[in-house]
KEBA-470321 format. One record per residue (C-alpha): residue in one letter; x, y, z. Coordinates in pm, whole numbers, padded with zeros to 5 digits, always signed. Layout:
<recs>
AXYZ ...
</recs>
This chain:
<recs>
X+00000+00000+00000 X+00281+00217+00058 X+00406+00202-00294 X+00048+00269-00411 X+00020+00584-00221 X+00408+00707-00276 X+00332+00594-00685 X-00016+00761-00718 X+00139+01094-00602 X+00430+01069-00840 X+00211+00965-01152 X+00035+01289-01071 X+00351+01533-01002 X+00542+01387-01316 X+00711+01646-01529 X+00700+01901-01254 X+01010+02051-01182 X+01234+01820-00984 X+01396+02082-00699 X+01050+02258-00635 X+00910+01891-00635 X+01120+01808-00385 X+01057+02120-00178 X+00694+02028-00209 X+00676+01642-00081 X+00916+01793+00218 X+00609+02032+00273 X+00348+01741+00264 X+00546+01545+00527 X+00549+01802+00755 X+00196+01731+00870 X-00079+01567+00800 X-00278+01869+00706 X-00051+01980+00450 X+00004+01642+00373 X-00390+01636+00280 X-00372+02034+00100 X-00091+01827-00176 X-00292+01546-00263 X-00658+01712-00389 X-00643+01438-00670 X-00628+01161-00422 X-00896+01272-00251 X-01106+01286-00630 X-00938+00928-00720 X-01125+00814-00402 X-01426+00947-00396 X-01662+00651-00506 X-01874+00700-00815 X-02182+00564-00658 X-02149+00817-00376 X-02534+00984-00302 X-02342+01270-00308 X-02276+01274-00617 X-02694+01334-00720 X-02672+01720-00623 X-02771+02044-00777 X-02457+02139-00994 X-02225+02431-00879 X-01938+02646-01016 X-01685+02489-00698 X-01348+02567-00601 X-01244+02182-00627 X-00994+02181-00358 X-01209+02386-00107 X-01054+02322+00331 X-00938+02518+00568 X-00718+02785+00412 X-00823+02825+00081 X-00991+03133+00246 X-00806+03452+00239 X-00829+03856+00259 X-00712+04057-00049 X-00808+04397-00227 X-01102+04370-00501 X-01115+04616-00765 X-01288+04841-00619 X-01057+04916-00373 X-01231+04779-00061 X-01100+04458+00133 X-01277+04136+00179 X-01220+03760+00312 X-01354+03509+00063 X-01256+03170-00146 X-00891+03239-00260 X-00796+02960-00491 X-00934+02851-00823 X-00649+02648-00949 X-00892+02326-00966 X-01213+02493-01052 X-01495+02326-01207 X-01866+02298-01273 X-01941+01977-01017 X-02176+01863-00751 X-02197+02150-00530 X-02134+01892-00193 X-01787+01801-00361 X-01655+02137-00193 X-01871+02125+00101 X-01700+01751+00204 X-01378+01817+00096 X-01387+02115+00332 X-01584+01914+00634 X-01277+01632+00562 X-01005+01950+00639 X-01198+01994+00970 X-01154+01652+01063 X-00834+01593+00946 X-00723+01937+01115 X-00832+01792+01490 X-00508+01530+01386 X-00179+01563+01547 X+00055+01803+01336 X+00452+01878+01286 X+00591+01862+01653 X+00259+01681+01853 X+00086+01991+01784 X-00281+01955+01654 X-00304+02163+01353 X-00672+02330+01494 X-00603+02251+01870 X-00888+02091+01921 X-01008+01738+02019 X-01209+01497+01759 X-01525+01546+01912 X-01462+01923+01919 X-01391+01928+01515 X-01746+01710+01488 X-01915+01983+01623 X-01727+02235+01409 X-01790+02032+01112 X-02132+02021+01206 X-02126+02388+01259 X-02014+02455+00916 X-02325+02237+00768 X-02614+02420+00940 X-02438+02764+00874 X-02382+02639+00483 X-02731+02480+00491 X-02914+02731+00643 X-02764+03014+00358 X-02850+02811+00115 X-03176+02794+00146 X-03207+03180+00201 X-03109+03205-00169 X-02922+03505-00094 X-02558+03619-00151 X-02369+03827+00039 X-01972+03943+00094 X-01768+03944+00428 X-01576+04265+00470 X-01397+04439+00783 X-01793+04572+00897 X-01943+04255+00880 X-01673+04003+00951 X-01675+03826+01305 X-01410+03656+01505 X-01082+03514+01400 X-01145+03704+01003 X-01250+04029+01203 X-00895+04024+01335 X-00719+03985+01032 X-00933+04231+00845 X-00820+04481+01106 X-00481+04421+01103 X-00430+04497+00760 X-00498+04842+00801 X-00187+04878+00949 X+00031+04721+00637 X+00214+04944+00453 X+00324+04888+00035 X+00648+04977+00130 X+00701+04771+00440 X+00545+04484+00167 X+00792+04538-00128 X+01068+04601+00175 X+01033+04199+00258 X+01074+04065-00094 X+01320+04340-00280 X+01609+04563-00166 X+01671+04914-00300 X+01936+05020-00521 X+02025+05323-00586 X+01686+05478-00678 X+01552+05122-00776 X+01443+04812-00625 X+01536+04471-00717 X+01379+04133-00635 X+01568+03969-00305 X+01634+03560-00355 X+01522+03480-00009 X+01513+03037+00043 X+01196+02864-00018 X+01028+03200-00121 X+01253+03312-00429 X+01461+03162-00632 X+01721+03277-00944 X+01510+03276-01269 X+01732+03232-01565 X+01823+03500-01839 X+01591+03299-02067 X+01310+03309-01862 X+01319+03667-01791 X+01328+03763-02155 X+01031+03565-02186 X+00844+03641-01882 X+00873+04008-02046 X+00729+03948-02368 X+00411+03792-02195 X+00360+04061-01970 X+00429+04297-02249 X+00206+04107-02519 X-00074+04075-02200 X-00050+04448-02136 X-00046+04567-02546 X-00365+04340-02614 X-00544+04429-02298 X-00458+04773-02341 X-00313+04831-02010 X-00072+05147-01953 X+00260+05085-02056 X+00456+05250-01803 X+00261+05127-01520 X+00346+04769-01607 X+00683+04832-01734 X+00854+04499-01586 X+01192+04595-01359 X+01260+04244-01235 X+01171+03862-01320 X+01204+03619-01077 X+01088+03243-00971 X+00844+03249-00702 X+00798+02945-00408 X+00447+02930-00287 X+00184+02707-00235 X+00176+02314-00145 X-00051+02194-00431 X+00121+02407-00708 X+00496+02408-00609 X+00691+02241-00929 X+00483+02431-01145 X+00603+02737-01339 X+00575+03033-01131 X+00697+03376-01103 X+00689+03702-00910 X+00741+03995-01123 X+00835+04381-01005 X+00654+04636-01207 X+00728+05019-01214 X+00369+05086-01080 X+00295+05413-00981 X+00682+05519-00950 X+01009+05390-00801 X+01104+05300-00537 X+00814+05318-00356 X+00508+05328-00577 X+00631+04955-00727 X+00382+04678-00740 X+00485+04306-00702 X+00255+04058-00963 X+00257+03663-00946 X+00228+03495-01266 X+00088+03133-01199 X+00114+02844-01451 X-00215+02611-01458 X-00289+02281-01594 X-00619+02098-01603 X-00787+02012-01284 X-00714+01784-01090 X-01119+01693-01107 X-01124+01675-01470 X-01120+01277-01513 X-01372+01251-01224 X-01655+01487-01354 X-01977+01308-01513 X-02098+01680-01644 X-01987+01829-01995 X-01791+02151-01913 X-01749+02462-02133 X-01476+02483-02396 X-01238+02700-02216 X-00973+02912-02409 X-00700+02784-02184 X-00699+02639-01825 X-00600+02991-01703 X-00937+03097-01847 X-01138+02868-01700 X-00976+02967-01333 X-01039+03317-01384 X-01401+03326-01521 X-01505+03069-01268 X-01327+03297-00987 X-01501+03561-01114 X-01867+03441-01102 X-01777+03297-00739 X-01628+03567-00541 X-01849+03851-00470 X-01574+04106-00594 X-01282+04025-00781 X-00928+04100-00681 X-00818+04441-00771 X-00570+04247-01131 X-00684+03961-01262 X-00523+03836-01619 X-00483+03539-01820 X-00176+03477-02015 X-00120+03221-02286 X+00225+03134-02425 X+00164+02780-02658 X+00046+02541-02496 X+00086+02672-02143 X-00135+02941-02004 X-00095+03166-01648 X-00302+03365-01417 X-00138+03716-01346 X-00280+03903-01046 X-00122+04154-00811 X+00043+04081-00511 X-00093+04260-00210 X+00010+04367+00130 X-00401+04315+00206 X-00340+03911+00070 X-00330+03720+00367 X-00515+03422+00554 X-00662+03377+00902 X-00387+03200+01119 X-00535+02885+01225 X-00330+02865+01528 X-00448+03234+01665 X-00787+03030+01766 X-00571+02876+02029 X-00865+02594+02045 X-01114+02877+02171 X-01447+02688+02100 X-01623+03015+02037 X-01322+03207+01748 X-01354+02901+01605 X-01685+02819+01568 X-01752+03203+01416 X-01474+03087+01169 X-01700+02756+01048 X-02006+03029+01008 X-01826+03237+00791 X-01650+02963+00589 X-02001+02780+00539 X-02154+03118+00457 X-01926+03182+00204 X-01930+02839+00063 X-02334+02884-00013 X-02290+03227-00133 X-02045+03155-00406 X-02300+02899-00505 X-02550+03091-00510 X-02386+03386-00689 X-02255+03221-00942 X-02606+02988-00997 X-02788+02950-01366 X-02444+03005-01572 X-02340+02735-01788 X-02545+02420-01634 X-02498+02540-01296 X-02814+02505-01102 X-03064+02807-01016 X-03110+02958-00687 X-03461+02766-00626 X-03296+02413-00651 X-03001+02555-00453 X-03351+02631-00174 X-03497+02286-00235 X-03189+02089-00162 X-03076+02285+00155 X-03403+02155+00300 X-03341+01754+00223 X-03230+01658+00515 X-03040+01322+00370 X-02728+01450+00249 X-02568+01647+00572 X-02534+01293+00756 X-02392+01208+00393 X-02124+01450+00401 X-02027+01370+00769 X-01975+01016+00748 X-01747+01025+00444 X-01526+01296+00603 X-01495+01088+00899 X-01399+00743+00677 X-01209+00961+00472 X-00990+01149+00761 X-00911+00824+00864 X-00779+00763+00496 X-00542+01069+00470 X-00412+01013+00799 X-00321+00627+00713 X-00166+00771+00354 X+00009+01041+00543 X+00203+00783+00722 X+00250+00548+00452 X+00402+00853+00241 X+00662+00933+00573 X+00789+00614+00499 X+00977+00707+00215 X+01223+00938+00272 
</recs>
């Protein structure tokens, strides 16, 4: 079983590159919850065809929806919210396929972490009643048929606290942590497992995208003038694909700069699972962006899609307002984190709801009927509990390979 798990996981990463690869299957051994945020096509391989779950109003769904695939960032018009922050695996789907991947990161957080520590600092029984926390809160929005936005007025909690922290971040203090000044211009730092040396090659091409992207989109050419092209580290799902963080002139050196990440994407990771016909996306970069768009209530403030061949990016800005709610901070408080399960179930069922009747995804009304069947909540909850018991037994298996 061992080799099954360790061979499943490198059928899937083939081709990616080898040192980021490495960097990433370092990061899913250091816990079991990261362990689970690498392997979203495991959890799709698994998930039986004859599931009832599976017979469920169909939803535009961030495919690899748990725990911190929620973040803050600046929408375009200029106001901060907290909201869905990852699109990479988007699809039209089953609307529960988010809703139990998501319950599964609740159960699976309760496990025992890096160092003993439990990654949400709470006892099983605790994340049960979290998970089922999440349900009525997703449940109940549904079937108000209603969507809504989470911003610093009307967040609660653990997102209230990060809202209102990022008042306090300034763009310079930002660029000041990933570039150094030179002169009267800025350069991008290498800084270890964050950025790495992108070769001459790559820069010259990164350059002709942006500036292609920018002439055909009619963007202004001095605001996007490129300064600096380098290789960006992020993520646990997409590390080993291509990736970069670019320095743009922005609204003047040194200190009106901008940072942008330009983020390869391949096909989902749901693709050979999904029963439905999807549209005929331009590129897979496409299909993350439109589906982010119809999802979150506003769009981040830069939102592109580059193709180059047969390979296609998103570009979007890098903020000093991107951030995510630190898991930890709870410190187990039952009541910070059960006002964090309300607002990631309400924001689960508004997405839905938002982006409802485009494309084959279901309409609000059917969105209403089936948050008032009763049969698919105990559904969702006894799979995530089978399945957290999975992932923890693969997590293991995976350890033993060094």
């Amino acid at each position: 079983m061992a080799n099954n798990i360790l061979n499943r996981i490198e059928k899937f990463n083939f081709g990616l590159n080898p040192e980021r690869l490495k960097l990433k299957y370092e990061n899913m051994r250091s816990d079991v919850f990261s362990f689970f945020r690498g392997t979203c096509h495991l959890f799709y391989e698994d998930f039986p065809d004859d599931s009832p779950l599976n017979i469920a109003p169909l939803a535009w769904i961030c495919g690899d929806l748990h725990l911190e695939n929620f973040g803050s960032f600046k929408g375009d018009n200029r106001l901060v919210y907290f909201d869905m922050n990852d699109f990479d695996e988007a699809v039209l789907a089953p609307c529960t396929w988010d809703v139990v991947r998501l319950v599964t990161s609740i159960i699976v957080g309760d496990g025992f972490a890096g160092q003993g520590q439990r990654a949400l600092k709470v006892d099983e029984s605790t994340s049960i009643d979290l998970a089922n926390l999440y349900l009525d809160t997703y449940s109940s929005t549904l079937a108000k048929g209603q969507a809504r936005s989470v911003e610093k007025e009307t967040a609660k909690g653990l997102v209230k606290d990060l809202l209102e922290s990022l008042e306090k971040r300034k763009r310079s203090d930002f660029l000041d942590r990933y570039t150094q000044v030179k002169g009267d211009k800025r350069h991008l730092s290498i800084i270890k497992n964050h950025i790495a040396p992108a070769t001459a090659e790559q820069k010259i091409r990164v350059k002709e995208l942006i500036t292609a992207w920018r002439e055909s989109t009619e963007k202004d050419a001095d605001f996007f003038r490129v300064l600096d092209v380098q290789i960006r580290i992020a993520g646990t799902g997409s590390l080993g694909l291509d990736r970069y963080v670019i320095l743009i002139e922005g609204k003047g050196s040194p200190q009106g700069n901008y940072l942008l990440d330009m983020k390869e994407e391949r096909t989902s990771s749901l693709a050979p699972y999904l029963k439905v016909p999807q549209p005929q996306w331009g590129s897979q970069a496409e299909r993350a962006i439109n589906i982010q768009q119809r999802v979150q209530a506003t769009p981040p403030a830069l939102l592109g899609v580059i193709v180059d061949g047969d390979q296609s990016y998103t570009l979007r800005e890098l903020q000093p307002t991107q951030d995510k709610v630190n898991l930890k901070s709870g410190d187990g408080k039952l009541g910070r984190l059960e006002k964090l399960m309300q607002t990631m179930g309400e924001i689960t069922a508004w997405g839905q709801i938002r982006s409802g009747g485009r494309q084959g995804s279901a309409i609000t009304d059917d969105f209403i009927a089936f948050a008032h069947n009763p049969d698919w909540r105990e559904q969702v909850l006894v799979y995530a509990r089978s399945y957290a018991q999975q992932v923890r037994k693969d997590y293991q298996e995976f350890c033993q390979k060094d």
